[in-house]
N, C-alpha and C positions, 0 to 999 in steps of 0.2 A: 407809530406809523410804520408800514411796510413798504421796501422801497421794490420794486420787482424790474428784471431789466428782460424786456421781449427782444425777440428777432425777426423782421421784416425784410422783404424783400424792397429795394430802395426805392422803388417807383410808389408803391405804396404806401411806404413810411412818410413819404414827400407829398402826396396827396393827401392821405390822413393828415398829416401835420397842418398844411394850407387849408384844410377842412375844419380845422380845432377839433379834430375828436381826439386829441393824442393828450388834451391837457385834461392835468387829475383829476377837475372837478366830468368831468367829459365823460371819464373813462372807470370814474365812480359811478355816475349815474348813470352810464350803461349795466355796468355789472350788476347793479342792484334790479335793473330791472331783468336783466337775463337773469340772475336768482329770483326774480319774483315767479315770470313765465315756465320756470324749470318746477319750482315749488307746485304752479297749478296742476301744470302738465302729471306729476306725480299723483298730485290729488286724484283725479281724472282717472288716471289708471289704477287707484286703488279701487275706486266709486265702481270701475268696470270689472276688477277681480270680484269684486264682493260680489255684485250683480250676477257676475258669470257662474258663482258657488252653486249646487243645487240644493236648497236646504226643504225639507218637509214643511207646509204650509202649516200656519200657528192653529193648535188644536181649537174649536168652538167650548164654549162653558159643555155643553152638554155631549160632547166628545171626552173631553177630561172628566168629564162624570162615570162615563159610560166603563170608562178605562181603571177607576178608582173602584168602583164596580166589580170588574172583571178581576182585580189585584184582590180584593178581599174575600170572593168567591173563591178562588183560588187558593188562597190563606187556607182559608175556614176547612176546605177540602182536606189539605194538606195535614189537618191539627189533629 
C-alpha cells in the first residue's frame, strides 16, 4: 500500500472529511473511476484521430484487378 499525504484548504478538508469522501475506501473508488472515465475519454479521441486520417477508400475486386493488369502490361513492356 501507498500511503500519499494531500493539501487542502481547511474548509474543505472539513467538509470532505464530514462527507466521508476522505476515507480510503472513498477515495479508492473515486480514483478508479476517474481512471476509468480518463481511459474512455482517451479511447474516444483515438476513435476521433483514426476517423479524422484521410486514407484511400478500400480498392473493389475488380479495381485490384484492373491495377494487377496494368503492373504486368507494364512488366512485359519494360522486358
Amino acid at each position: 500500500m501507498t500511503t500519499l499525504q494531500i493539501t487542502l484548504p481547511d474548509k474543505l478538508a472539513l467538509e470532505a472529511q464530514r462527507a466521508g469522501l476522505l476515507s480510503s475506501q472513498r477515495l479508492e473508488k473515486w480514483l478508479r473511476e476517474q481512471l476509468q472515465s480518463q481511459r474512455i475519454d482517451e479511447l474516444f479521441g483515438a476513435i476521433e484521430r483514426m476517423e479524422a486520417v484521410n486514407e484511400p477508400s478500400a480498392m473493389s475486386a475488380e479495381e485490384m484487378a484492373a491495377e494487377i493488369e496494368a503492373m504486368r502490361t507494364e512488366r512485359r513492356a519494360n522486358t
